[in-house]
PDB file of N, CA, C and O in Angstrom, chain B, residues numbered from 101:
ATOM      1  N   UNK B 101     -45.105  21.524   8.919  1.00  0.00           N
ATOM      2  CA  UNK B 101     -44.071  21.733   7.907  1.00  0.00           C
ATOM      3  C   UNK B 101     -43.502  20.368   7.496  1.00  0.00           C
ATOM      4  O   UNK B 101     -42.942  19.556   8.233  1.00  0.00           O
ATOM      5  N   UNK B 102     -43.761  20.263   6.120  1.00  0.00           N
ATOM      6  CA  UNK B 102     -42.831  18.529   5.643  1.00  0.00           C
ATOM      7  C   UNK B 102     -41.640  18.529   5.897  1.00  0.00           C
ATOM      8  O   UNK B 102     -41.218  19.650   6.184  1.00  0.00           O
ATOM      9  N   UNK B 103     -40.976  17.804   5.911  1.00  0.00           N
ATOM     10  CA  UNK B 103     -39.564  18.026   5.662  1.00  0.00           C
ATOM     11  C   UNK B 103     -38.962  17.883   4.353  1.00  0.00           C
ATOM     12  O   UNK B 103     -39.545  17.162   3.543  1.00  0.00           O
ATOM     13  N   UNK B 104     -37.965  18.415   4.044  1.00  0.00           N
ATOM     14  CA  UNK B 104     -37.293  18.453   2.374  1.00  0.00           C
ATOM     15  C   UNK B 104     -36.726  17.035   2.302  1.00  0.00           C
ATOM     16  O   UNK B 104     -36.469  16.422   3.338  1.00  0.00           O
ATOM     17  N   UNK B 105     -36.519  16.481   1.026  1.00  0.00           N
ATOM     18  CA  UNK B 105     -35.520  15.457   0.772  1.00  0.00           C
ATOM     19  C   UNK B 105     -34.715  15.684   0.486  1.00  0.00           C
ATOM     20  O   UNK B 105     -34.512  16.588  -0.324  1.00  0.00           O
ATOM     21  N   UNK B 106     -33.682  14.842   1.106  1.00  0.00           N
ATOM     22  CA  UNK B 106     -32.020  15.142   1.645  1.00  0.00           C
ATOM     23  C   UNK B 106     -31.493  13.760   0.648  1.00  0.00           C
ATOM     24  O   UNK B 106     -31.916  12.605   0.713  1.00  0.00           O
ATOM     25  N   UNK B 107     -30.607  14.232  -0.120  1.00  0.00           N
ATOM     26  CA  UNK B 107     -30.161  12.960  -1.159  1.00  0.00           C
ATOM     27  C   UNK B 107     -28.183  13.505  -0.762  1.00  0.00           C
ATOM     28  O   UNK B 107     -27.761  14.621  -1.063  1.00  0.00           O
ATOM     29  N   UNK B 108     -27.595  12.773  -0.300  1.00  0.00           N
ATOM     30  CA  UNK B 108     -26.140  12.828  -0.360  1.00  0.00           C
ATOM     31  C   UNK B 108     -25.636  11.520  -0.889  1.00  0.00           C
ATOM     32  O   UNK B 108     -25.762  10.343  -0.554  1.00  0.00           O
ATOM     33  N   UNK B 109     -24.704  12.499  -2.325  1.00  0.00           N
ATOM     34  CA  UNK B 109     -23.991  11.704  -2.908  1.00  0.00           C
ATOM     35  C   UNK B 109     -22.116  12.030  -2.803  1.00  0.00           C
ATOM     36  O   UNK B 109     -21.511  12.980  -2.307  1.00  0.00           O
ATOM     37  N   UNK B 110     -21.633  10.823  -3.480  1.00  0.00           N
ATOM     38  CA  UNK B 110     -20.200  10.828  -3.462  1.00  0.00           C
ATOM     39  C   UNK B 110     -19.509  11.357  -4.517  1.00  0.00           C
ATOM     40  O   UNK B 110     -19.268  10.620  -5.473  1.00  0.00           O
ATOM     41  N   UNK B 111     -19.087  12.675  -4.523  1.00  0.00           N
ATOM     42  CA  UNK B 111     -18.640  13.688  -5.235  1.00  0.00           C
ATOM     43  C   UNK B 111     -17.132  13.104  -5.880  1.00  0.00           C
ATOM     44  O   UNK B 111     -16.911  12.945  -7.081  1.00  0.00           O
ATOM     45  N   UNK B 112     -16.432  12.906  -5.063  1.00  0.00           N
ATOM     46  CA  UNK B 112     -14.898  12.910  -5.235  1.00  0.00           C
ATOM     47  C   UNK B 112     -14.140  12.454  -4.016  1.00  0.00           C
ATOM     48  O   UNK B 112     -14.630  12.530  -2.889  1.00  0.00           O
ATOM     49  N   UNK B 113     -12.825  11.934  -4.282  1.00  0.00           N
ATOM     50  CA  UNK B 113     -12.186  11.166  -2.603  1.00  0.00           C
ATOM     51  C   UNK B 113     -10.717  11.847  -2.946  1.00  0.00           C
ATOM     52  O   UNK B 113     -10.023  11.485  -3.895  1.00  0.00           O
ATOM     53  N   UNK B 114     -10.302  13.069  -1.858  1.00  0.00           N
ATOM     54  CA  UNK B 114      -9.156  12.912  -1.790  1.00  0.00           C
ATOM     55  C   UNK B 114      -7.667  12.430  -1.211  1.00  0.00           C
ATOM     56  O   UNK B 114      -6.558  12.963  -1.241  1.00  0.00           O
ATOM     57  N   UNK B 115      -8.107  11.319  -0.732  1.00  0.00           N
ATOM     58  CA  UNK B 115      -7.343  10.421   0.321  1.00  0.00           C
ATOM     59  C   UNK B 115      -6.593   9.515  -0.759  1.00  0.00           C
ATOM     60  O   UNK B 115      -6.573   9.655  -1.982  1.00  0.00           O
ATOM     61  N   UNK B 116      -5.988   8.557   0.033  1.00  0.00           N
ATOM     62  CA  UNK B 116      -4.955   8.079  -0.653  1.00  0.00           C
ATOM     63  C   UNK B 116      -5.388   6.484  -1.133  1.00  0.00           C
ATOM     64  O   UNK B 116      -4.844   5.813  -2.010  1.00  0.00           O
ATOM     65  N   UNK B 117      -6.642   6.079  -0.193  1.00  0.00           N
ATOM     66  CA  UNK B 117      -7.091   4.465  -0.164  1.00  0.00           C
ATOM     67  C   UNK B 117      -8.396   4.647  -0.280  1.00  0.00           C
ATOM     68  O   UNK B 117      -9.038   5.653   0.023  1.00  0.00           O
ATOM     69  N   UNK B 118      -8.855   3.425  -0.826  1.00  0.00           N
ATOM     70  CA  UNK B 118     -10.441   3.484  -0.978  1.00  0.00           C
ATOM     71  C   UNK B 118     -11.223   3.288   0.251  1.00  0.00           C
ATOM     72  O   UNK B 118     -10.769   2.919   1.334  1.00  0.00           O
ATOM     73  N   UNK B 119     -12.707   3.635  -0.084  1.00  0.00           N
ATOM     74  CA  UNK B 119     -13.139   3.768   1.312  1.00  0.00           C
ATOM     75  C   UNK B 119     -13.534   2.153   1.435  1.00  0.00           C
ATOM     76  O   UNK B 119     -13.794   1.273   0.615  1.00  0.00           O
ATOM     77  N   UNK B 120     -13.443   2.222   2.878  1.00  0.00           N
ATOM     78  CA  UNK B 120     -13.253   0.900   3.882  1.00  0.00           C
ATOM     79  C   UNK B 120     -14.729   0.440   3.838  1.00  0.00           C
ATOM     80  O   UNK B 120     -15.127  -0.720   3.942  1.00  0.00           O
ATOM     81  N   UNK B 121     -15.451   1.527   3.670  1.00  0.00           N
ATOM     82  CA  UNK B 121     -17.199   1.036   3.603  1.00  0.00           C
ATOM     83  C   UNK B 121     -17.626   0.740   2.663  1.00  0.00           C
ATOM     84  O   UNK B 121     -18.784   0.327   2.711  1.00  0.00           O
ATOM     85  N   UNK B 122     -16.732   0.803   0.931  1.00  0.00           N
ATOM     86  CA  UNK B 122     -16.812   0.030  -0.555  1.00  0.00           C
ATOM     87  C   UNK B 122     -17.364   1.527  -1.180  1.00  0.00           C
ATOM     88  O   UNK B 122     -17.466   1.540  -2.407  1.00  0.00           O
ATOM     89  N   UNK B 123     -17.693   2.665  -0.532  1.00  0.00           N
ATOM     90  CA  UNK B 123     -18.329   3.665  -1.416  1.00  0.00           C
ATOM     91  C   UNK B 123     -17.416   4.161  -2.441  1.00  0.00           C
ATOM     92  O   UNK B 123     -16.266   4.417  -2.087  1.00  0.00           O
ATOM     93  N   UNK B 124     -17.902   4.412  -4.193  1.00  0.00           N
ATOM     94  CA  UNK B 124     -17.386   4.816  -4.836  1.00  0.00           C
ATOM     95  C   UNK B 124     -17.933   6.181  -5.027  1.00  0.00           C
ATOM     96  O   UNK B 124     -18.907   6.527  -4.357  1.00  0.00           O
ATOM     97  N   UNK B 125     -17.455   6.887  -5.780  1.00  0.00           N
ATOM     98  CA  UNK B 125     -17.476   8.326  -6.704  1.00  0.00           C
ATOM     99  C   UNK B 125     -18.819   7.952  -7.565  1.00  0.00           C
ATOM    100  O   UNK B 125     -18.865   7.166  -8.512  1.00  0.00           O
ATOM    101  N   UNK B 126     -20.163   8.889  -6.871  1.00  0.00           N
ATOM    102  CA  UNK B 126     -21.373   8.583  -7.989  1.00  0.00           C
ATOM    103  C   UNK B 126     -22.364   7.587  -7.086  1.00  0.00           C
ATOM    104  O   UNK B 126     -23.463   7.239  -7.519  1.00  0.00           O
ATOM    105  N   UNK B 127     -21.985   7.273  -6.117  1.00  0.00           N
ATOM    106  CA  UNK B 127     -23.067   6.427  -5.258  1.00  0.00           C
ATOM    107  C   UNK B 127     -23.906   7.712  -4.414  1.00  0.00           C
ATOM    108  O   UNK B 127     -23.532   8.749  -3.867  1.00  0.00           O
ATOM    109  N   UNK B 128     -24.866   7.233  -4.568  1.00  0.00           N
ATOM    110  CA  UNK B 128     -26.175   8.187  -3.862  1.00  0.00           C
ATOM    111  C   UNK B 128     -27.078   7.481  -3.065  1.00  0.00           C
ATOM    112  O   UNK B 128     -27.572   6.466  -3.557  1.00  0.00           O
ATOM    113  N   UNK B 129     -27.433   7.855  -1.786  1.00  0.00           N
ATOM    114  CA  UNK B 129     -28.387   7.922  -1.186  1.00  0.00           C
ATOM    115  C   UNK B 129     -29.268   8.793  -0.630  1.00  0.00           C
ATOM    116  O   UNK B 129     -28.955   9.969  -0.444  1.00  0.00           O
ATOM    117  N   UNK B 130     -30.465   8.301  -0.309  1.00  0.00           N
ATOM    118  CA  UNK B 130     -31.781   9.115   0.145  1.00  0.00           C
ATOM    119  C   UNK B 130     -31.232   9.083   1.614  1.00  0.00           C
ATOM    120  O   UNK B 130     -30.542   8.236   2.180  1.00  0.00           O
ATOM    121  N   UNK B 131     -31.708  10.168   2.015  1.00  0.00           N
ATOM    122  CA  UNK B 131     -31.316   9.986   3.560  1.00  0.00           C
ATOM    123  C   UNK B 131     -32.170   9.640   4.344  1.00  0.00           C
ATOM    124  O   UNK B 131     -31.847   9.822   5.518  1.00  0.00           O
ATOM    125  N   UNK B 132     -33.430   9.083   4.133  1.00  0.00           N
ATOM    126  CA  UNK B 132     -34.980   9.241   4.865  1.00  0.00           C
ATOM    127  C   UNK B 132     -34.839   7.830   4.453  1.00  0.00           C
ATOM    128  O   UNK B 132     -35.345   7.132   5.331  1.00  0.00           O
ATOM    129  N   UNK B 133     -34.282   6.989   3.317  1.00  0.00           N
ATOM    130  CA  UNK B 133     -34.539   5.598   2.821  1.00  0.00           C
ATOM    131  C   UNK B 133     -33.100   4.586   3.022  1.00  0.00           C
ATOM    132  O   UNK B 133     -32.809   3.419   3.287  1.00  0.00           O
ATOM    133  N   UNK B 134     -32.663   5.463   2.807  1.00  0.00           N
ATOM    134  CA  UNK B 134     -31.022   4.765   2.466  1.00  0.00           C
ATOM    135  C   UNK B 134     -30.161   4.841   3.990  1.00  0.00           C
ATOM    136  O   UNK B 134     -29.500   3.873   4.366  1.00  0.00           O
ATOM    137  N   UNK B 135     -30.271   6.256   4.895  1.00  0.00           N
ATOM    138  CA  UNK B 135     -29.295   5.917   5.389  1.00  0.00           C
ATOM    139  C   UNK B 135     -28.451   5.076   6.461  1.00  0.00           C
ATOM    140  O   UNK B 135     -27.615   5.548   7.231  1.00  0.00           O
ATOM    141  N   UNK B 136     -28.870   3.629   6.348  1.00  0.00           N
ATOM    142  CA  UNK B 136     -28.107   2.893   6.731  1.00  0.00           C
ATOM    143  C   UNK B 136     -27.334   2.330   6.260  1.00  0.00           C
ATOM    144  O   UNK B 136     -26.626   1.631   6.985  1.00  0.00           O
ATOM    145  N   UNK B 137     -27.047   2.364   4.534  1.00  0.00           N
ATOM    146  CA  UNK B 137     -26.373   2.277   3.838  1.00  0.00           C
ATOM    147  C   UNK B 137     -24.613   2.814   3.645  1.00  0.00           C
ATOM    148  O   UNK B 137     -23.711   2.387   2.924  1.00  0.00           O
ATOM    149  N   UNK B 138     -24.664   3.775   4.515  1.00  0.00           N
ATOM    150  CA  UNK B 138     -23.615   5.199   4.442  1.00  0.00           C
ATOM    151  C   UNK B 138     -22.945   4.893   5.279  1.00  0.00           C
ATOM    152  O   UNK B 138     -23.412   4.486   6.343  1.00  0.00           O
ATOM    153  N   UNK B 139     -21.311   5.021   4.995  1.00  0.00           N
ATOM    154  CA  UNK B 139     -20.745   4.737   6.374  1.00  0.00           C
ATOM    155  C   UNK B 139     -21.063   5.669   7.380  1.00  0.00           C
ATOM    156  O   UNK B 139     -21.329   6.871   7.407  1.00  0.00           O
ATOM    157  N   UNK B 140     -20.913   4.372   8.545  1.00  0.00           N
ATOM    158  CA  UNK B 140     -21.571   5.498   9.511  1.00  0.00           C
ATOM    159  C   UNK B 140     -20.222   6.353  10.163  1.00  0.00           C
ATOM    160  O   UNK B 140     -20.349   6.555  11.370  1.00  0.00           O
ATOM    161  N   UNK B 141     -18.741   6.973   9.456  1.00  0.00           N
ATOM    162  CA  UNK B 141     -18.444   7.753  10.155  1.00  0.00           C
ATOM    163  C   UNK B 141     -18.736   9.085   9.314  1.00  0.00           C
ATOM    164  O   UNK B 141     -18.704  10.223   9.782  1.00  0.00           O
ATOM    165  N   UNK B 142     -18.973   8.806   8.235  1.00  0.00           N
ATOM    166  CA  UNK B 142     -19.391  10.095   6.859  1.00  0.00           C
ATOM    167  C   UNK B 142     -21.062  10.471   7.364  1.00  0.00           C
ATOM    168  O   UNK B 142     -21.592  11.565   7.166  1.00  0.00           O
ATOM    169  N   UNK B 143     -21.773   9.204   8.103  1.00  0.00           N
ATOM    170  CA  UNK B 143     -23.268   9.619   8.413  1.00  0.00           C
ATOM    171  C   UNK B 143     -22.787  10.550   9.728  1.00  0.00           C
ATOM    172  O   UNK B 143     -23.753  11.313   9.756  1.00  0.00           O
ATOM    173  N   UNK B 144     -22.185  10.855  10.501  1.00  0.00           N
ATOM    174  CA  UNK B 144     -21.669  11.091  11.451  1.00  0.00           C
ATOM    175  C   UNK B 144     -21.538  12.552  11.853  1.00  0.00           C
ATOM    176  O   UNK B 144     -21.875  13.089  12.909  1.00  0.00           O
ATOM    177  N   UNK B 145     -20.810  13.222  10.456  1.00  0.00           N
ATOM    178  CA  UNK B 145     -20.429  14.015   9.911  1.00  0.00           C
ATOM    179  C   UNK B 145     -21.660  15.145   9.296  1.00  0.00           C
ATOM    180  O   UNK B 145     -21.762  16.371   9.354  1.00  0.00           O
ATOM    181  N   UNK B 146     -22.458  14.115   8.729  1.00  0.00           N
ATOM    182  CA  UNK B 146     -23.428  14.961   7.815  1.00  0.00           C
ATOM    183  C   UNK B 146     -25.031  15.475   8.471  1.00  0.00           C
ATOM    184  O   UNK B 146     -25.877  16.344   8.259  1.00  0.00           O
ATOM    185  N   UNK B 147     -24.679  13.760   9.822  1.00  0.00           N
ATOM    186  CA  UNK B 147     -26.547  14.935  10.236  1.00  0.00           C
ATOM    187  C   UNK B 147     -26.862  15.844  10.968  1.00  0.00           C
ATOM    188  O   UNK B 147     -27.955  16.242  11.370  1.00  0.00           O
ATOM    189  N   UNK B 148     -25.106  16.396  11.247  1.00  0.00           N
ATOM    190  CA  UNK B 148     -25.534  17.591  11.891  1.00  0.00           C
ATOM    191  C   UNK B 148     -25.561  19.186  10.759  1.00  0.00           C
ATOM    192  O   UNK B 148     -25.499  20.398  10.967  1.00  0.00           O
ATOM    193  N   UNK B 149     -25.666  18.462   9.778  1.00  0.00           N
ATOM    194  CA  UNK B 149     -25.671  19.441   8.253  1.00  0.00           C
ATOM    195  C   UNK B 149     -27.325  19.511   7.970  1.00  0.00           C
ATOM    196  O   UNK B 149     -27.916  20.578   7.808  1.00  0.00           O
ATOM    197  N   UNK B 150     -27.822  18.497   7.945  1.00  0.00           N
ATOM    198  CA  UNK B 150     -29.062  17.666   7.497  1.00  0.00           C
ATOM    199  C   UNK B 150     -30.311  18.028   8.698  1.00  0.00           C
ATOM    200  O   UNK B 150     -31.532  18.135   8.588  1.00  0.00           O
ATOM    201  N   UNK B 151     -29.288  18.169   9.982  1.00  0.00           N
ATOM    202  CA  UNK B 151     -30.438  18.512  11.146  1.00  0.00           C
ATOM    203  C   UNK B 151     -30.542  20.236  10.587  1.00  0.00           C
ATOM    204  O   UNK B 151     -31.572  20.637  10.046  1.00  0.00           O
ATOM    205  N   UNK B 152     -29.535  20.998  10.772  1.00  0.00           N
ATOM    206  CA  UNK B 152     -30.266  22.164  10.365  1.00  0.00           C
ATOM    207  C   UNK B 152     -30.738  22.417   8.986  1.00  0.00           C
ATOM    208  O   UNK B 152     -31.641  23.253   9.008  1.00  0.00           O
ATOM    209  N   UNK B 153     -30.476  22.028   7.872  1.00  0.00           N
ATOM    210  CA  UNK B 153     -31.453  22.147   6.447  1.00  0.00           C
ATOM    211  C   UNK B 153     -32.800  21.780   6.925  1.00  0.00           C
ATOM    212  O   UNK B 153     -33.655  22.635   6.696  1.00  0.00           O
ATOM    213  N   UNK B 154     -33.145  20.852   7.456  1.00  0.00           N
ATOM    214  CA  UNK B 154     -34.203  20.161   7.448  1.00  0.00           C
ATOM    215  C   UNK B 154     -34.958  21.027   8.396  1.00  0.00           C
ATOM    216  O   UNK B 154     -36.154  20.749   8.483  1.00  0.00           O
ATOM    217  N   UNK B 155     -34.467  22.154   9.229  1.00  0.00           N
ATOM    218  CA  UNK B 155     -35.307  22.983  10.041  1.00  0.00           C
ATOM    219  C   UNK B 155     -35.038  24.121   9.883  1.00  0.00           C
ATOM    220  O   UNK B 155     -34.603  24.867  10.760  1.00  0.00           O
ATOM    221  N   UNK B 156     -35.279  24.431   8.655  1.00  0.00           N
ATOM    222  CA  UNK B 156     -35.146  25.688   7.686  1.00  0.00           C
ATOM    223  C   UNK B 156     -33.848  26.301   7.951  1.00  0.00           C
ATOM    224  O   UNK B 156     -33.916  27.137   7.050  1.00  0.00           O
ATOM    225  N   UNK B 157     -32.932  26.482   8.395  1.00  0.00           N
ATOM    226  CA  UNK B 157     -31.463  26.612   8.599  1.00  0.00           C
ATOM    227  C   UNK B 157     -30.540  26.712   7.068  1.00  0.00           C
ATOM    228  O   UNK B 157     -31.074  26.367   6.014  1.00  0.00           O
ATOM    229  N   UNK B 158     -28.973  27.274   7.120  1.00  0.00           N
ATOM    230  CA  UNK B 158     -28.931  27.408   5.761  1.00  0.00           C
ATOM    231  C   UNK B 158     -27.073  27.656   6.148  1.00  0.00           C
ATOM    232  O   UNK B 158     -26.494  28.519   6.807  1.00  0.00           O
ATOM    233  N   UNK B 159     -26.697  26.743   5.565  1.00  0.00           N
ATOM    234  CA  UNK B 159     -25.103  26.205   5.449  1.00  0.00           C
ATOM    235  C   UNK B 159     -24.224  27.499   4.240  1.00  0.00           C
ATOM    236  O   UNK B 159     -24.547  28.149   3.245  1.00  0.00           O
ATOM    237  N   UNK B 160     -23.286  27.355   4.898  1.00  0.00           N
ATOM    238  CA  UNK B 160     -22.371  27.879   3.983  1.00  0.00           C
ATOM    239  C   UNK B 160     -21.752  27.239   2.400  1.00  0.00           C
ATOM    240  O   UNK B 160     -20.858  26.393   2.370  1.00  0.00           O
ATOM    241  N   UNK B 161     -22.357  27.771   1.227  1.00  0.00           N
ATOM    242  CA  UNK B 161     -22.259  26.819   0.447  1.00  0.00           C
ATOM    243  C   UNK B 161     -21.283  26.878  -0.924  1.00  0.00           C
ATOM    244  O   UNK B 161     -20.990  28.073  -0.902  1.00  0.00           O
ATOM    245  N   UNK B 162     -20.762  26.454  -1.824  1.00  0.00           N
ATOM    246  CA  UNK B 162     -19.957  26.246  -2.728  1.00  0.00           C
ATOM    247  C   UNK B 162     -20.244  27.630  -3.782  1.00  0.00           C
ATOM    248  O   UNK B 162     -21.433  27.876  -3.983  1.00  0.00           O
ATOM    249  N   UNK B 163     -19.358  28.409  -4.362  1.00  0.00           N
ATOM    250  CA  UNK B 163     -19.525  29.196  -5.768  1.00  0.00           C
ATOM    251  C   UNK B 163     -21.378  28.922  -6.142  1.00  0.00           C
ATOM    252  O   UNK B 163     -22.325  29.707  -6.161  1.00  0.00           O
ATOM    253  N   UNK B 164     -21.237  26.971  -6.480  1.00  0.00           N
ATOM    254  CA  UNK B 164     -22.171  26.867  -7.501  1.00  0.00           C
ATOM    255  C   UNK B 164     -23.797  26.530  -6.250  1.00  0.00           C
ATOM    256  O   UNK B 164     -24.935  26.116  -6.473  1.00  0.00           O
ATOM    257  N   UNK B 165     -23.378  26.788  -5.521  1.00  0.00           N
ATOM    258  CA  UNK B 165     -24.668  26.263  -4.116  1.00  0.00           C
ATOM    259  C   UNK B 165     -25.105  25.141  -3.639  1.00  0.00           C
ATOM    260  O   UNK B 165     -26.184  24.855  -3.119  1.00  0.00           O
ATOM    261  N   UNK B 166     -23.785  24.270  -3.953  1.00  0.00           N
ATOM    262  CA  UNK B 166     -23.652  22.893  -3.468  1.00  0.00           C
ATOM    263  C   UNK B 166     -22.833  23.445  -2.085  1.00  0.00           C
ATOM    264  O   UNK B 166     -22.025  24.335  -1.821  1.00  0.00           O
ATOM    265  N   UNK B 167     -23.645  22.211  -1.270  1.00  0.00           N
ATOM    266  CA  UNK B 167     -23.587  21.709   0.131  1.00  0.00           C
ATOM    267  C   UNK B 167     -22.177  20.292   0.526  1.00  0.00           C
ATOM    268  O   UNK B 167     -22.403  19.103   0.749  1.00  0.00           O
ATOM    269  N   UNK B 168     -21.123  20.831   0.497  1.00  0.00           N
ATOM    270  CA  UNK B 168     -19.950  19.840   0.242  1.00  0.00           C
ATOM    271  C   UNK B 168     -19.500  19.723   2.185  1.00  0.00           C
ATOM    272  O   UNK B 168     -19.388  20.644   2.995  1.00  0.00           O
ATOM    273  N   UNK B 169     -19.300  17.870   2.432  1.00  0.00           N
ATOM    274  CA  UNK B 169     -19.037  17.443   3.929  1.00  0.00           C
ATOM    275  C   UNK B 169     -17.250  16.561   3.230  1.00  0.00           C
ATOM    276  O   UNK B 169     -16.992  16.275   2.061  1.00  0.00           O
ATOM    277  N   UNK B 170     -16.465  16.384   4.330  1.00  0.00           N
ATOM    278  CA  UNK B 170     -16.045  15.336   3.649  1.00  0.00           C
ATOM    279  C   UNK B 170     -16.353  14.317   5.061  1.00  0.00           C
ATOM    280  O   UNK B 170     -16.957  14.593   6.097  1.00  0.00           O
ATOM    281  N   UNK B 171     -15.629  12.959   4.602  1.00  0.00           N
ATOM    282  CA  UNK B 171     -15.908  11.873   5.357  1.00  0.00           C
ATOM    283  C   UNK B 171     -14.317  12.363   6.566  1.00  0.00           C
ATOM    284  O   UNK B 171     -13.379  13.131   6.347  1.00  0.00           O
ATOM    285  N   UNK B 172     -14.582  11.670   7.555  1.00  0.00           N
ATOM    286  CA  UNK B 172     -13.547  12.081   8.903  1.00  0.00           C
ATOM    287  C   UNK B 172     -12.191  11.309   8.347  1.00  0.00           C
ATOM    288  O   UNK B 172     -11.095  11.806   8.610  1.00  0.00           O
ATOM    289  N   UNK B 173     -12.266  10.250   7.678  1.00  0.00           N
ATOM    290  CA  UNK B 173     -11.191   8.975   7.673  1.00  0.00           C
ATOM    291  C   UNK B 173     -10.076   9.839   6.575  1.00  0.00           C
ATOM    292  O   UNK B 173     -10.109  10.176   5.392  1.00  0.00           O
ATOM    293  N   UNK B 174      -9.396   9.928   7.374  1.00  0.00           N
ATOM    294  CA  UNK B 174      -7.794  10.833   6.388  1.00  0.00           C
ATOM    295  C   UNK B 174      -7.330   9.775   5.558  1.00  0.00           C
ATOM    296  O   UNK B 174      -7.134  10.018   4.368  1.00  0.00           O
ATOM    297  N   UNK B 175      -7.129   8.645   6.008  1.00  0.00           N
ATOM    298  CA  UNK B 175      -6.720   8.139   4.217  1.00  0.00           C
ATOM    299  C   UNK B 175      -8.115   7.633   3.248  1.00  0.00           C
ATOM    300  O   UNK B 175      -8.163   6.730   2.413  1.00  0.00           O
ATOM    301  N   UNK B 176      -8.771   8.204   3.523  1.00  0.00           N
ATOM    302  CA  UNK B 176      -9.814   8.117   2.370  1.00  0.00           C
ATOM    303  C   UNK B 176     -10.755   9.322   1.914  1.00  0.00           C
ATOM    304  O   UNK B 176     -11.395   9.347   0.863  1.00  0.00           O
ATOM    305  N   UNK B 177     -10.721  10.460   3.032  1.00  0.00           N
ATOM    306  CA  UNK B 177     -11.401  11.836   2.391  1.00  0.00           C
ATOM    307  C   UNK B 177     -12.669  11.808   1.230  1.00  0.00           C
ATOM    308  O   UNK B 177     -12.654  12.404   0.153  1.00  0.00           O
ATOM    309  N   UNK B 178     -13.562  11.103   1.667  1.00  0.00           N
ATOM    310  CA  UNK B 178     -14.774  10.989   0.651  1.00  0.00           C
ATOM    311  C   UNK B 178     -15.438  12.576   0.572  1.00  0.00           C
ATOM    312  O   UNK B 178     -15.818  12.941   1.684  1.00  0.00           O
ATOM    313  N   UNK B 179     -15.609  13.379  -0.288  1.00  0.00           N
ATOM    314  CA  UNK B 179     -16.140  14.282  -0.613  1.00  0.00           C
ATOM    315  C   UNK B 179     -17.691  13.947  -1.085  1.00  0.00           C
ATOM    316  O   UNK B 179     -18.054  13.434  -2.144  1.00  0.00           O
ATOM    317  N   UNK B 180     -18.612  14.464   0.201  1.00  0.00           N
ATOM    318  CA  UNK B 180     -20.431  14.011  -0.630  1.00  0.00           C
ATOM    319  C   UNK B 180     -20.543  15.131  -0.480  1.00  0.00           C
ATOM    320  O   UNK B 180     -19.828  15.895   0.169  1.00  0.00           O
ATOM    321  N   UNK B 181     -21.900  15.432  -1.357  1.00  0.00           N
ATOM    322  CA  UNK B 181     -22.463  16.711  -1.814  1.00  0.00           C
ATOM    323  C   UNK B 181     -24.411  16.646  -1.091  1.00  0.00           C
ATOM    324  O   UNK B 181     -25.404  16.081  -1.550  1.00  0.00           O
ATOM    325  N   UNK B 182     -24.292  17.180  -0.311  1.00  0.00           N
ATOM    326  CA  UNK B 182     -26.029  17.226   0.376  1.00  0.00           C
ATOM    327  C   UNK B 182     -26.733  18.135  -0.850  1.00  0.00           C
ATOM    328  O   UNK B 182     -26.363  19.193  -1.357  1.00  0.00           O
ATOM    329  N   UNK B 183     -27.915  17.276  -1.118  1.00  0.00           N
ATOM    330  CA  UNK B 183     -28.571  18.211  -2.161  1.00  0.00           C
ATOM    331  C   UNK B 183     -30.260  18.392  -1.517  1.00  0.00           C
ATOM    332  O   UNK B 183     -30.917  17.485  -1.006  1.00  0.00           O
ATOM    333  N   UNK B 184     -30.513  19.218  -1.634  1.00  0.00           N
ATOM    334  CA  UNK B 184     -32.510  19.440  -0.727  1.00  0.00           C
ATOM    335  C   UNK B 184     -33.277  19.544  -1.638  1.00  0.00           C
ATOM    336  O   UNK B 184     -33.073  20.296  -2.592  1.00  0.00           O
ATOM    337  N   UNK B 185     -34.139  18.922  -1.527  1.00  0.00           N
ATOM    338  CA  UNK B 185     -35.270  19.620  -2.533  1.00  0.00           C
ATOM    339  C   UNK B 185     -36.165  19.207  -1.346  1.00  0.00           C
ATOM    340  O   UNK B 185     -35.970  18.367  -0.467  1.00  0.00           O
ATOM    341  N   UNK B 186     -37.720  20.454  -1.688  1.00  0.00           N
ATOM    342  CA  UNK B 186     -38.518  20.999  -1.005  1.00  0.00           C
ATOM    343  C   UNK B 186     -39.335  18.934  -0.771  1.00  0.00           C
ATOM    344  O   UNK B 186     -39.071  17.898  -1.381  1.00  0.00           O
ATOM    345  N   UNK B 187     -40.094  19.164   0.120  1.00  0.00           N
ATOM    346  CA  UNK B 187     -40.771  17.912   0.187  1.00  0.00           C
ATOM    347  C   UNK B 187     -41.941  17.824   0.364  1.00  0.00           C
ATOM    348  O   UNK B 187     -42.476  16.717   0.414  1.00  0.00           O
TER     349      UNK B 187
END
């Protein structure tokens, strides 16, 4: 079985300060290429989202069937969106 590609991007921040790791609103990464890029307390957060998608598993998801984490850091609340496509 391949595994799907896992792309998480930065949706929206509802915290009060920008994030400490420079990520803005609209930055995307591959998670198979990129993620060392990501802060690692938002990477932290997400691969235990990413471990079950990726082994056919299936998250509780938004109205529109977006996959929404936020980042742990309270004054910065980064909102990313996990998106799959088959691989």
């Amino acid at each position: 079985m391949k595994k799907p590609k896992i792309t998480l991007t930065l949706v929206d921040q509802k915290g009060t300060r920008g994030c400490h790791h420079g990520h803005q609103i609209g930055d995307s990464f591959d998670f198979d290429t990129e993620r060392g890029k990501l802060c690692p307390m938002a990477m932290h957060v997400a691969f235990p989202y990413i471990d079950i998608l990726r082994y056919g598993g299936t998250l509780p998801a938004q109205p529109d069937g977006s996959i929404l984490f936020c980042c742990p850091d309270v004054d910065v609340i980064n909102v990313f969106r996990i998106q799959v496509e088959d691989g």
